[in-house]
C-alpha positions as CSV (number, residue, x, y, z in Angstrom):
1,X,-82.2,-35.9,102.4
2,X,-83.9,-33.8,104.7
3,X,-87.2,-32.0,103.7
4,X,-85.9,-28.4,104.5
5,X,-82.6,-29.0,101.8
6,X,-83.2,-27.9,98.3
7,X,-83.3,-30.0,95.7
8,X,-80.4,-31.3,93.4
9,X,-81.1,-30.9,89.9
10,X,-78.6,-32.6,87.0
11,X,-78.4,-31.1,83.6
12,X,-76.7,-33.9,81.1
13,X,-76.9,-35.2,77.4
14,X,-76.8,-38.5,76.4
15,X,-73.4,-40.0,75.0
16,X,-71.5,-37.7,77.6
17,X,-69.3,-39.5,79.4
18,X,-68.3,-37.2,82.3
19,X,-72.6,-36.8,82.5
20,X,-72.5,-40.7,83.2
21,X,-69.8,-40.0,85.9
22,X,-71.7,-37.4,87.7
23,X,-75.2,-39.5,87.3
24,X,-73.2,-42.4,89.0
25,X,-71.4,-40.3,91.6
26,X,-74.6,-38.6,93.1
27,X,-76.6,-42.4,92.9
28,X,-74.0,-43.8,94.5
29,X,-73.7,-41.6,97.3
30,X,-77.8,-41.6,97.6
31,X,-78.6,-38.6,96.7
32,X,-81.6,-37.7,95.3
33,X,-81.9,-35.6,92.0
34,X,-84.0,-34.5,89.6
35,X,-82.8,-35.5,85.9
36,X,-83.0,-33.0,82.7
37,X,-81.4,-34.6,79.8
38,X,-80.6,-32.0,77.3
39,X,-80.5,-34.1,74.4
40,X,-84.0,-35.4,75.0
41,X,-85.8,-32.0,76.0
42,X,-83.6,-29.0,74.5
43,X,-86.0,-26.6,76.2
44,X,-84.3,-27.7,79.6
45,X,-81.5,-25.2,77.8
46,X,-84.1,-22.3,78.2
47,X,-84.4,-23.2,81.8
48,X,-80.4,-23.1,82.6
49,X,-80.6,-20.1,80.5
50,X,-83.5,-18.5,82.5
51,X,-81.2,-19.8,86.0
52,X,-77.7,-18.3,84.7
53,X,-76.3,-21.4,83.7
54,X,-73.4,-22.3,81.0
55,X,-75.1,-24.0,78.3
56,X,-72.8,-27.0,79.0
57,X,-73.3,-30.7,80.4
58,X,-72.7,-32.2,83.2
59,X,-74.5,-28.9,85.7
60,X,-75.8,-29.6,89.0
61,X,-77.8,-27.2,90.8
62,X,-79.1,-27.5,94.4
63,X,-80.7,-24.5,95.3
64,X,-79.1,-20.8,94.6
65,X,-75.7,-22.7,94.4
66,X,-74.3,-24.5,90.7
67,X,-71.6,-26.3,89.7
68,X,-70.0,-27.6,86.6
69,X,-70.7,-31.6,87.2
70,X,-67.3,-33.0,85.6
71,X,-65.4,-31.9,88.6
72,X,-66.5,-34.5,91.4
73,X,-65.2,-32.6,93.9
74,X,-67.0,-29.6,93.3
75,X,-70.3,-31.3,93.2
76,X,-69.8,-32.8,96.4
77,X,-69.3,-29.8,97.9
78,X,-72.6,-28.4,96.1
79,X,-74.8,-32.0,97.2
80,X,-72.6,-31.9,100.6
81,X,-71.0,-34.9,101.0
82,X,-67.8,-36.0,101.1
83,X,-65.7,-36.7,98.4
């Protein structure tokens, strides 16, 4: 990842399986990503509150742009890679 790209942030909970999917795509495909597990720190639900966000898991947010993580396709359009 290039400096000038914005960073990919991931919203999950452990136990959720489609989280554990979208963890797994976004390693696997090397792209870096800040973690906020939900069930750990539930004031990361202030923070997708504060950005707009649905207060549901798997979310991944790069920049202005979000998506809801379950779909794969969607969040490789949102890291840009191909899916």
């Amino acid at each position: 990842m290039s400096e000038s790209q914005p960073q990919t942030h991931l919203y999950w909970a452990t136990g959720c399986t489609s989280c554990l999917r979208a963890k797994e795509f976004l390693e696997r495909n090397d792209v870096s990503f800040e973690s906020h597990n939900i069930a750990e720190d539930m004031s990361q639900l202030d923070d997708m509150d504060a950005q707009g966000l649905p207060r549901q898991v798997p979310v991944v947010v790069r920049g202005d742009a979000w998506a809801a993580a379950q779909d794969l396709d969607a969040l490789a359009k949102i890291v840009e890679i191909e899916s």
